[in-house]
N, C-alpha and C positions, 0 to 999 in steps of 0.2 A: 154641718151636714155630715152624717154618719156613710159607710161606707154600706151598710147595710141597705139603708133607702136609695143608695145608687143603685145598688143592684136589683132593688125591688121596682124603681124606676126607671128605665131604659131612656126613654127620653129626657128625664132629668140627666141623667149621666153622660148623654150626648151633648146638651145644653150647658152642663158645666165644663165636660172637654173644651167646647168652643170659646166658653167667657178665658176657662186657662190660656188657652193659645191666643187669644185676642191679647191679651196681659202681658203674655210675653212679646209679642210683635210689636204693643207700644211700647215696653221697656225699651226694645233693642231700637225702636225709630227714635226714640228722646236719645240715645244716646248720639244721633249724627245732628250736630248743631245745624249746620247747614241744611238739612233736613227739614228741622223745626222751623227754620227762617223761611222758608220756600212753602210749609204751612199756614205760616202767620199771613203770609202775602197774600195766598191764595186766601183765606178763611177772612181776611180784610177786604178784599174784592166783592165776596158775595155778602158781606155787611151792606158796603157803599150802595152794590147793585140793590140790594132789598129793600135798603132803606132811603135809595135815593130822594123821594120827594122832600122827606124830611131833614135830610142830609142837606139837601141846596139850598142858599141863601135868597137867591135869586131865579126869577123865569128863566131857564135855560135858552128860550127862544123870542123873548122879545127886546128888541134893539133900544136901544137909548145912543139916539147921538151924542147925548149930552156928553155922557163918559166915553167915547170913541177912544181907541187906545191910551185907556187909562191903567197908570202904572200901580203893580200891588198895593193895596192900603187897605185901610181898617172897612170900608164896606166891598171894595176886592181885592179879595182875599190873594187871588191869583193874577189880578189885574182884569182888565177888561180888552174886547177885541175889535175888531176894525169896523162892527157895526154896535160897540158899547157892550156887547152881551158877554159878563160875567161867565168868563173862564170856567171860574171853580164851580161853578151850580152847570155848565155843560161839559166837564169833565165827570164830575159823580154821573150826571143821566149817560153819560157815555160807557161809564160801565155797565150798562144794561145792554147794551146795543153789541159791545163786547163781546159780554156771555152768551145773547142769543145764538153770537154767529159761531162761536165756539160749540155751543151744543148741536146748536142744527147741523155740523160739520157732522161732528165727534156721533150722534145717534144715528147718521143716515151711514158714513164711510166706514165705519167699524164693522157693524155688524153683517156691512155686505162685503168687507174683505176678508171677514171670518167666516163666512158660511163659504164663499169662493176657496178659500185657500184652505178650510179640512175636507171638503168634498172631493178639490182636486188630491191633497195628498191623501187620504183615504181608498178613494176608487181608483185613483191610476189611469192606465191606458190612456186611450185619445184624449178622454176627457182630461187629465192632469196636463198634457201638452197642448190641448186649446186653451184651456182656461192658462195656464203659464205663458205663452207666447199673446194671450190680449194684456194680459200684468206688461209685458217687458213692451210692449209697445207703448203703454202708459207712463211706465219710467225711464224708456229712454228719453223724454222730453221734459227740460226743465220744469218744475210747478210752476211758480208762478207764470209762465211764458203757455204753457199749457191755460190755467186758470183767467190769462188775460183772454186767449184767443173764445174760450168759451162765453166769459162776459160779456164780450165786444157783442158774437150772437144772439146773448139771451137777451142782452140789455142792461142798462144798469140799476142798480138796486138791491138790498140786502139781501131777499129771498135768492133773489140771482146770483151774488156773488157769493152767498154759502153753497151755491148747488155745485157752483163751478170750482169752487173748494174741492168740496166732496168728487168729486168729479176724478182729482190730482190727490185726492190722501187715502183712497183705499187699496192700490197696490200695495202697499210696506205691510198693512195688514195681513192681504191673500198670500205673502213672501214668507211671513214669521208664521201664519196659521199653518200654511204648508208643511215648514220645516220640525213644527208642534206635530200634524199630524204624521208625517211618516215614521218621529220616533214610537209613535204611540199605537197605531195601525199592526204596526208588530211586537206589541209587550203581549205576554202572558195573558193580562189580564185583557186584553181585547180579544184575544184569539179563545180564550176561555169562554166570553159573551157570544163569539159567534159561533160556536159550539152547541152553545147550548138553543144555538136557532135565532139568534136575532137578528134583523134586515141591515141593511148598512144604513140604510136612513135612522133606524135606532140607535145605531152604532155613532154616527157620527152625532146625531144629536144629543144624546146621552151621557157620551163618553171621551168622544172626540173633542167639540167644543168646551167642554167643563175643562179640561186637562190645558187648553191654548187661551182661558183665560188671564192666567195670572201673567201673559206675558203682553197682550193683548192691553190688560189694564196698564203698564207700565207703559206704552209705546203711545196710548193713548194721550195720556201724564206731557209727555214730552211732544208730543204733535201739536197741545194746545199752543205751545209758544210760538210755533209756526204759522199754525193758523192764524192766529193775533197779529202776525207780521203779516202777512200774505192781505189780510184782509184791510190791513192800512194801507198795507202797498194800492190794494185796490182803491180805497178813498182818497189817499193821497191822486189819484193820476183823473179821480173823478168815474171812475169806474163802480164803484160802493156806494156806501150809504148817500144819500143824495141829501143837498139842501134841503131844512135848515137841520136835519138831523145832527146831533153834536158826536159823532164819529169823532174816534182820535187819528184818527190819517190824515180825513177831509179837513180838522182842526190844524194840525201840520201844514197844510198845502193851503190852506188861505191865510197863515201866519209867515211863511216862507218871503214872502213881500216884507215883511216887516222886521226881518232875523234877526239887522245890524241896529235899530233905533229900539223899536219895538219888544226884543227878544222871547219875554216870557209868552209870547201868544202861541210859538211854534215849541218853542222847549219845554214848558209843561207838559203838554198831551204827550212827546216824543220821551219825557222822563216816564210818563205814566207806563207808557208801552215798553220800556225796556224795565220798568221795576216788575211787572205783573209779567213777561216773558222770564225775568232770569228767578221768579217765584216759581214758575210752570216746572222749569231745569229742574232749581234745586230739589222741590218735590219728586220728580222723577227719578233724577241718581239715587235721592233713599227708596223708593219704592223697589229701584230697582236692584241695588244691594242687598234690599229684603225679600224680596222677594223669587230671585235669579236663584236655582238650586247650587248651581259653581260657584259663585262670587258668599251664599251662603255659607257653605263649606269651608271656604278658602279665608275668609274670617275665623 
């Protein structure tokens, strides 16, 4: 592509700016190994989860006394559990259950602690110290201890136990959007837009949130491992997904009887949840390496 047809095309030449900088952004993410590993894990997660039916060898939900904890072999694969039902075919469908609750956190707490936290650092005044003082009432209390007490009210059950997530993960959000918007609130280029007459609701929408994304994306990255813990923690205690769903917590906590004879009923799912949590990390630290302007730099 000539130099001339860029300039003849504007939006072609914006279009290839983008693919350049995309190019270079994978360069520089292939070169953090750990990175790449924390990719594989994650992009192996939503294989299992998509393709789970195909994936399991077995009904994830129906019992067979016959193989009642039965030990790994050639038709289980991961062994069998205390009501014969095939581990490995309710771990894959467990990855599904996973991701729901990871998304329904991650699309409801995000973007309401990104709308809270540039509005308050944008507009200021009362508004910035109400909306900050309902944030620090939020995180002065443990999550999980927070997210139990909500459960306990709602009831138990997935939708529940992502709301009550959601519930304990959108302060950190409204904390980093804040501290996005007041650098932002006073650059040039803000002060320039409202200049020339635009509302603060343009302002922040436009301008504000686009700028506390890419930190936003990073935070999100690394909340997922949380979430994933927080939400066993919930199954584990009987609080989450509910029988016979094959949750990896609620899998933990009816293996738990069986830890010292039995072992792999409780240790698989419990491997599962710390492989897919320290894949969340590693993706995180590169995202956030790459994408931090300092830590940019300072490479």
């Amino acid at each position: 592509m000539s130099t001339t047809d860029l300039v003849d095309d504007p939006r072609r030449a914006v279009r290839a700016a983008r693919w350049a900088e995309f190019k270079r952004f994978a360069r520089r993410f292939l070169r953090n190994p750990l990175g790449v590993v924390g990719l594989v894990i994650v992009i192996l997660l939503l294989f299992v989860a998509a393709f789970a039916p195909w994936l399991a060898t077995h009904d994830p939900y129906l019992p067979n006394l016959a193989a009642r904890l039965s030990a790994p072999s050639a038709e289980f694969w991961l062994g069998a559990d205390e009501l014969g039902r095939d581990i490995y075919s309710r771990l894959v469908h467990g990855s599904r259950l996973t991701l729901l609750i990871v998304a329904l956190v991650i699309v409801t707490s995000a973007p309401v602690g990104l709308i809270v936290g540039a509005v308050s650092g944008t507009v200021g005044g009362w508004v910035d110290v109400v909306f900050m003082r309902i944030t620090d009432v939020f995180l002065a209390v443990p999550k999980l201890l927070l997210a139990l007490a909500f459960v306990a009210a709602l009831g138990p059950g997935i939708v529940n136990a992502a709301l009550a997530i959601t519930l304990t993960a959108w302060p950190p959000y409204a904390r980093l959007a804040r501290a996005e918007a007041l650098v932002v609130r006073n650059s040039d280029y803000v002060n320039a837009v409202r200049l020339a007459g635009a509302s603060e609701f343009r302002i922040i929408v436009f301008h504000v949130i686009p700028m506390c994304l890419s930190s936003v994306i990073v935070r999100m990255t690394f909340d997922m491992a949380g979430i994933i813990l927080t939400a066993a923690g919930l199954g584990f205690i009987g609080l989450g997904a509910q029988p016979p769903l094959p949750e990896w917590g609620a899998m933990i906590s009816t293996g738990r009887k069986f830890i010292f004879d039995q072992w792999w009923i409780a240790t698989v799912p419990g491997a599962a949840i710390f492989i897919v949590s320290l894949g969340f990390n590693l993706l995180g630290d590169a995202l956030r390496d790459l994408l931090d302007p300092h830590l940019r730099q300072r490479n």
